[in-house]
N, C-alpha and C positions, 0 to 999 in steps of 0.2 A: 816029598811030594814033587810030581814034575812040572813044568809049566803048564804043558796040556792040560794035567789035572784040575789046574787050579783057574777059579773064573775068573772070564777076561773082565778088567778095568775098561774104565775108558775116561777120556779128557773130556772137559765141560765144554768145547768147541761144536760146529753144527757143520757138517757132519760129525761127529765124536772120531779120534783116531782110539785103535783098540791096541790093548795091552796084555803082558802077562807077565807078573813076578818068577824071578829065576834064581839063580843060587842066594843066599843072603849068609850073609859071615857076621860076625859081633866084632865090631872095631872099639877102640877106646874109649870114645865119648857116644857110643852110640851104633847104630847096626848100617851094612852096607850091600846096598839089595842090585840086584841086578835087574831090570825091565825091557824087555823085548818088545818090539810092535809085532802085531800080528797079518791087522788089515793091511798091507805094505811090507816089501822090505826095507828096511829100515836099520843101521848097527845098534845093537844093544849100547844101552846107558847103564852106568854104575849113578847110582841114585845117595845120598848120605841121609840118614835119619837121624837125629841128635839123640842122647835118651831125653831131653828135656822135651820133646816132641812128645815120646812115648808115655811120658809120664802124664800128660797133658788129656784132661777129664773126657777128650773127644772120641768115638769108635773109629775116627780116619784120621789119617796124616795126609795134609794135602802138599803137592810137589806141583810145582810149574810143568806143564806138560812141556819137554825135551820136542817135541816136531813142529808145535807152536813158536815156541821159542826161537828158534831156525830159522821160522820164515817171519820171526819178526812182530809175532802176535803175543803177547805175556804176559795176557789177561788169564788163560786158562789153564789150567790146572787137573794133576788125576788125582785122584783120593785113592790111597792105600792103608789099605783096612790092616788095622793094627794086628788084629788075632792072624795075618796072614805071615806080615813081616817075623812076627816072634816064633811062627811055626816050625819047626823041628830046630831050631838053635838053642845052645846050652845056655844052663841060667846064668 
């Protein structure tokens, strides 16, 4: 699935910055996703997801929003929906 295909994220900030999941590989402890901003340019971020995350009873993984973050702001966060992350990677 491409990033286009897949719906945009967004951070809990006001205005929300928008997102979109891109390649994701399975690393040792856990999967390693790539997230593009859309609304802006912006360089893609490699993102780490533990499986101890994955495992965890919730439908989201929540990650510190990476544009937040930057300018200093660390309250907010984007929620990545787990059924996305584990989509087309091997079990």
């Amino acid at each position: 699935m491409s990033a286009e295909a897949a719906p945009a994220l967004e951070c809990t900030a006001e205005p929300p910055h928008r997102f979109a999941l891109g390649e994701r590989s399975r690393v040792a402890n856990g999967i390693l996703v790539t997230v593009r901003r859309l609304d802006e340019p912006y360089p893609p971020r490699d993102i780490h997801v533990t499986a101890r995350e994955m495992k965890m009873g919730y439908e989201n993984v929540f990650k510190a929003c990476f544009v937040c973050v930057d300018r200093g702001l660390k309250e907010n966060a984007i929620a990545l929906p787990k059924d996305q992350l584990e989509l087309g990677l091997p079990p």
